[in-house]
C-alpha positions in Angstrom: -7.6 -7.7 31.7 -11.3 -7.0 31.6 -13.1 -4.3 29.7 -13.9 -2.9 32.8 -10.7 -3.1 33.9 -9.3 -1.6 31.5 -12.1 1.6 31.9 -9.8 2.4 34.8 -6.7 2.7 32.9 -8.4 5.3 30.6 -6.9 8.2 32.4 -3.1 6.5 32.6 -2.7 4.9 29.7 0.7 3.7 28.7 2.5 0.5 27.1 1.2 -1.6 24.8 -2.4 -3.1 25.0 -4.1 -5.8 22.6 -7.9 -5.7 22.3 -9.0 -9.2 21.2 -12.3 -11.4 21.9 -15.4 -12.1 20.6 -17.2 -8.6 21.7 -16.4 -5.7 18.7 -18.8 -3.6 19.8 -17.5 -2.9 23.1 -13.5 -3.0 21.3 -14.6 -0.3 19.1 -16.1 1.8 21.5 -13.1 1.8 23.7 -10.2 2.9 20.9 -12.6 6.0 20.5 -12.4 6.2 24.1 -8.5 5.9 23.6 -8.2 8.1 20.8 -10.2 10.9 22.3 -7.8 10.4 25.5 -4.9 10.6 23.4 -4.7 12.6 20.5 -6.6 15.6 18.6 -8.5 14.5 15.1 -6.5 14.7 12.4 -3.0 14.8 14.4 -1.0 12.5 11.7 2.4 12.9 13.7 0.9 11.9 16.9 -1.6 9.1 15.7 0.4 6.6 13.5 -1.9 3.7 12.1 -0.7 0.6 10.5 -3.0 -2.0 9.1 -2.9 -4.8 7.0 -1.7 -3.9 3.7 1.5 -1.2 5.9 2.0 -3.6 8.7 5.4 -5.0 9.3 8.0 -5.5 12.0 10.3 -2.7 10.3 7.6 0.0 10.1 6.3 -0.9 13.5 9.9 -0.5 15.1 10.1 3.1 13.2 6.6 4.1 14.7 7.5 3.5 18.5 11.0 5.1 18.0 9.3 8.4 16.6 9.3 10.8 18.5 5.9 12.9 19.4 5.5 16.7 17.8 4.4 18.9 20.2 3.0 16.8 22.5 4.0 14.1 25.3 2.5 11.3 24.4 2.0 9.2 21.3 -0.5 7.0 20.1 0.0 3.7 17.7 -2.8 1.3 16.2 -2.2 -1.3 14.4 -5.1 -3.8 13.1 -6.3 -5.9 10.4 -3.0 -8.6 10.9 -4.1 -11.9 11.9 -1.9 -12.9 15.2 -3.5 -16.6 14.5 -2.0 -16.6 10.9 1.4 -15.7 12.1 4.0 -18.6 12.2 6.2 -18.4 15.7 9.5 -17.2 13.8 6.8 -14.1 12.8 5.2 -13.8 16.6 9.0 -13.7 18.2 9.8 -11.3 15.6 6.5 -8.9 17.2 7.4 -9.8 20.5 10.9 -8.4 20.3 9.5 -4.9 19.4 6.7 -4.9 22.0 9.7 -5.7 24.5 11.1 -1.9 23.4 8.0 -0.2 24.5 8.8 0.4 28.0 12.5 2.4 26.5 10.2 4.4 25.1 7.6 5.7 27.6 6.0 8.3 25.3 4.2 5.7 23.3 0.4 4.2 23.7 0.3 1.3 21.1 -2.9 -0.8 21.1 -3.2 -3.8 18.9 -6.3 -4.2 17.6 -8.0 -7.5 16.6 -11.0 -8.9 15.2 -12.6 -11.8 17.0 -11.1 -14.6 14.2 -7.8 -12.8 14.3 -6.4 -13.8 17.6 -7.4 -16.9 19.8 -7.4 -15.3 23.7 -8.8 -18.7 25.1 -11.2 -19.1 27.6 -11.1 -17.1 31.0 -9.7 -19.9 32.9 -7.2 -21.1 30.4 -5.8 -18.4 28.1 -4.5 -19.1 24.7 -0.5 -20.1 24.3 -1.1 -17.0 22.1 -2.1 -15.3 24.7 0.5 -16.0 27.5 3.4 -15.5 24.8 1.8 -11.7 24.2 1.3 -10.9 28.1 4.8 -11.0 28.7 5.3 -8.0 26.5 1.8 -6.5 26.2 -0.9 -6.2 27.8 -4.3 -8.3 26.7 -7.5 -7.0 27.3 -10.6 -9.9 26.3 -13.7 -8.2 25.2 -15.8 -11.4 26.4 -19.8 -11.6 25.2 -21.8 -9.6 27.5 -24.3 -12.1 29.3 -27.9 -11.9 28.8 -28.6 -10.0 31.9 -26.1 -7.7 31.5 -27.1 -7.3 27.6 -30.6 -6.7 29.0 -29.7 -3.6 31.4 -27.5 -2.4 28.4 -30.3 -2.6 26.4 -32.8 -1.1 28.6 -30.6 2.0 29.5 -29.9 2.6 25.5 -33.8 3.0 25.1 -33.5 5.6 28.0 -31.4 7.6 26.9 -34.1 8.0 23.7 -36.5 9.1 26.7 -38.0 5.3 25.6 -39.6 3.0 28.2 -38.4 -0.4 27.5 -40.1 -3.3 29.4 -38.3 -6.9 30.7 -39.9 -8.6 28.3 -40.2 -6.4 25.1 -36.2 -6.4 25.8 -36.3 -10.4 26.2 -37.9 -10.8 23.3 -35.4 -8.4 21.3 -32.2 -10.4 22.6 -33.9 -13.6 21.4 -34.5 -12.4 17.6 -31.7 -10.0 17.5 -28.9 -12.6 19.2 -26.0 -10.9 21.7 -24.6 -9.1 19.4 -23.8 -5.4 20.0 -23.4 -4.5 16.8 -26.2 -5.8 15.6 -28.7 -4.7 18.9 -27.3 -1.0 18.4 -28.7 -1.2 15.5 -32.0 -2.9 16.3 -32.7 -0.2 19.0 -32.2 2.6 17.1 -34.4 1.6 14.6 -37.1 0.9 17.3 -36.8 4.2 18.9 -37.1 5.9 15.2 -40.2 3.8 14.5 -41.7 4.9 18.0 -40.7 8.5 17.6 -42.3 8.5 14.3 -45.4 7.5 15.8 -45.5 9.8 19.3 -45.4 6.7 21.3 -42.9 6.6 24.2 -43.0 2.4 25.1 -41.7 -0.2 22.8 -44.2 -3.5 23.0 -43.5 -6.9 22.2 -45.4 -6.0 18.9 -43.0 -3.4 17.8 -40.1 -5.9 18.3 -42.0 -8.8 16.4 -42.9 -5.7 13.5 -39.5 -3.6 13.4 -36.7 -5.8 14.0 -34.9 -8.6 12.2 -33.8 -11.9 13.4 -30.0 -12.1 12.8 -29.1 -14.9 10.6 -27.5 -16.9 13.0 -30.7 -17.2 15.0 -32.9 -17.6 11.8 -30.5 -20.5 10.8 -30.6 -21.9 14.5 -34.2 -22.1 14.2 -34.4 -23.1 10.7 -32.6 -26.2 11.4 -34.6 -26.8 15.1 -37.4 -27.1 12.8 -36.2 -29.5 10.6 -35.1 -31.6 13.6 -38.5 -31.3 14.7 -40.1 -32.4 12.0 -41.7 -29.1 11.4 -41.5 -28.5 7.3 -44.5 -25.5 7.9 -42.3 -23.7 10.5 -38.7 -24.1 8.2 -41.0 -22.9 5.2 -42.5 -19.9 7.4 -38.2 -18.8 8.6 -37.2 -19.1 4.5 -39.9 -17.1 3.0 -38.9 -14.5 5.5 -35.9 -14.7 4.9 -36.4 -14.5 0.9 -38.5 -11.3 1.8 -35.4 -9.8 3.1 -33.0 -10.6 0.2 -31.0 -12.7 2.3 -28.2 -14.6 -0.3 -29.1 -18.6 -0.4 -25.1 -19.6 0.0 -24.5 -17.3 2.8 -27.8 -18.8 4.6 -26.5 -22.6 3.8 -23.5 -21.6 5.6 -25.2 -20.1 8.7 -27.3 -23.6 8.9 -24.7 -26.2 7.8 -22.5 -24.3 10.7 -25.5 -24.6 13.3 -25.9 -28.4 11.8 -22.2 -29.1 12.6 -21.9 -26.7 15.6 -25.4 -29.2 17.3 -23.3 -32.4 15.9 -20.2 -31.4 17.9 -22.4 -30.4 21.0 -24.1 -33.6 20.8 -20.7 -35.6 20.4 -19.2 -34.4 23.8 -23.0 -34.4 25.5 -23.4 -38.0 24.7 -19.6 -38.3 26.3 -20.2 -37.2 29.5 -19.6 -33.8 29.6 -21.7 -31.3 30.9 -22.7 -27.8 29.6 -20.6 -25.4 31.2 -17.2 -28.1 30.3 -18.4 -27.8 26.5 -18.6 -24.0 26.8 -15.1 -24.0 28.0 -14.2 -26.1 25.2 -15.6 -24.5 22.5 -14.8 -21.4 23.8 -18.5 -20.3 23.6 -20.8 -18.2 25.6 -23.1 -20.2 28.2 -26.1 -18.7 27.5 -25.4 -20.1 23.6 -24.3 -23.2 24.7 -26.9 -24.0 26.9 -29.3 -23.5 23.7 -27.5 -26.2 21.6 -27.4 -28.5 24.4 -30.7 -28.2 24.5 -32.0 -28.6 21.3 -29.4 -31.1 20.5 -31.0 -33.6 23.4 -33.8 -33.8 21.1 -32.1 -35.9 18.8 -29.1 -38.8 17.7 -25.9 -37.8 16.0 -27.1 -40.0 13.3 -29.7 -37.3 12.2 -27.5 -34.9 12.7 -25.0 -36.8 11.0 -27.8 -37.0 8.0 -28.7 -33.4 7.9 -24.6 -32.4 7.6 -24.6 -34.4 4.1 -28.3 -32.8 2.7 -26.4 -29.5 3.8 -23.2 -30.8 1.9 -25.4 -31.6 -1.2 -26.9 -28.5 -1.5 -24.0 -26.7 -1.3 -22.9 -28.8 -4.0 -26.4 -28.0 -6.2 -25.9 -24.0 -5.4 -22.2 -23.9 -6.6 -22.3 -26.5 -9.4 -25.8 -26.2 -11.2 -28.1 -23.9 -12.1 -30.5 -24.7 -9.9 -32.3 -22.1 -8.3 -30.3 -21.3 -5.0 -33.6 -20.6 -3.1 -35.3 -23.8 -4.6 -32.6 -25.9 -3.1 -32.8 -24.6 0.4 -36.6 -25.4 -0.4 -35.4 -29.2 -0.6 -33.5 -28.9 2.2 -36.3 -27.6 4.2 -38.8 -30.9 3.0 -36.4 -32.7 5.3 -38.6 -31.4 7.8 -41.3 -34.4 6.7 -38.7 -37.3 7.0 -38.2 -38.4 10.3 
């Protein structure tokens, strides 16, 4: 099941649903939508949360035998526990309970998971994870919006602020800002307070480049791009910006030896045949990202790649093990840019 699919269950809601995928925005905005459905704020007999630290198969069995006060229907969250840590004696043990749900009609139970806590797959081929769950629950895959669709969604959020936002101011905010919902909320409603502020009523490509902040992931994408490019002005230019904004140097080295390994793997099953939309499928990523990496990583041999994954490994190595300042070694790193 779809997001939008399950939009048209909002007004019968019943069973047992579990919200997994890469997309938390959209997840989050739809348990509000649940719990405003459901239950009244504050209403601790008829909204029963488990997470983490209360889960377990016990306490979730007492939860959907409990009876509602005062009201028909009963709502259950539980999230926080990792369906990808569980071992199968653990996930037959869940699945038995979510069997019950249908003895017990009064009950709305939605399992809630972070993108690394449960595997749902790809849309053509689900997880085993997945098809276990199904037969007792209903899965609902909060994929990544695509780029169009991020676009419109984008667009109309500036309307409702009475702000004009044009194609490619938008375009150019998806690029810095990445497909993240979370993180383009944010970017847009610090826009619209920056054009308020001034009496203006249409965001520019200027007030993107001035007002919102590349995501890490991007700055680390085109951090190493530069690198393979033999750009060291260009890698310099995305660290001092990133220095400027406090960023930590071991959480950035981890962004860019991920985008290092991420373009190595890409180029591995490139150079093998496959083409984009296969490795998408197979890495379980979005198109619109993998057709970046396929990209950038046809501009060069898994031998540099190879190279730049051990300079990555090294300065990890410096940042954890000396006292070398953190920001001085990514410098290093960055004078790879010279050696081609």
């Amino acid at each position: 099941m779809t997001a939008a699919e399950f939009r048209k269950e909002l007004n019968h809601l019943r069973g047992g649903y579990l919200f997994c995928g890469d997309e938390d925005y959209l997840k989050r905005r739809y348990l509000d939508s649940v719990r405003e459905a459901l239950v009244s704020e504050g209403d601790v007999f008829n909204h029963i949360c488990l997470t983490v630290d209360t889960y377990s198969v016990d306490r979730l069995m007492a939860a959907v035998e409990a009876l509602p006060v005062m009201a028909e229907t009963k709502l259950i969250e539980v999230s926080g526990v990792s369906l990808n840590g569980m071992n199968e004696g653990e996930l037959e043990e869940l699945t038995s309970v979510l069997a019950t749900l249908p003895s017990y009609e009064y009950n709305v139970l939605i399992f809630y998971c972070q993108a690394d806590e449960a595997d749902p797959g790809t849309v053509k081929q689900p997880s085993k994870l997945i098809k276990q769950l199904a037969e007792v629950i209903k899965p609902v895959v909060f994929w990544r919006e695509t780029p169009a669709r991020l676009a419109a969604w984008t667009a109309k959020h500036f309307a409702a602020e009475q702000i004009v936002a044009p194609s490619d101011a938008v375009s150019l905010l998806l690029n810095r800002a990445g497909c993240d919902m979370f993180t383009l909320s944010s970017e847009i409603e610090k826009l619209c307070w920056y054009l308020k502020a001034q009496g203006r009523e249409t965001l520019t490509e200027a007030d993107v480049l001035s007002v919102s902040s590349e995501s890490k992931e991007i700055a680390a994408f085109d951090f190493t791009n530069a690198i393979l490019d033999g750009n060291p002005g260009a890698a310099f230019s995305i660290l001092n910006e990133l220095k400027l904004r406090k960023e930590r140097p071991e959480i950035l080295l981890g962004s860019i030896a991920r985008v290092v390994c991420d373009l190595l793997t890409v180029k591995v099953l490139t150079d093998s045949g496959l083409p984009a939309s296969a490795i998408a499928s197979r890495l379980s990523w979005h198109e619109y990202k993998t057709s970046l990496y396929v990209k950038s990583a046809s501009r060069c041999g898994a031998q540099r790649l190879h190279h730049l994954a051990e300079r990555c490994y090294e300065a990890d190595l410096l940042i954890k093990s000396t006292k070398v300042d953190s920001y001085t070694v990514l410098d290093r790193l960055a004078a790879e840019a010279a050696v081609r």
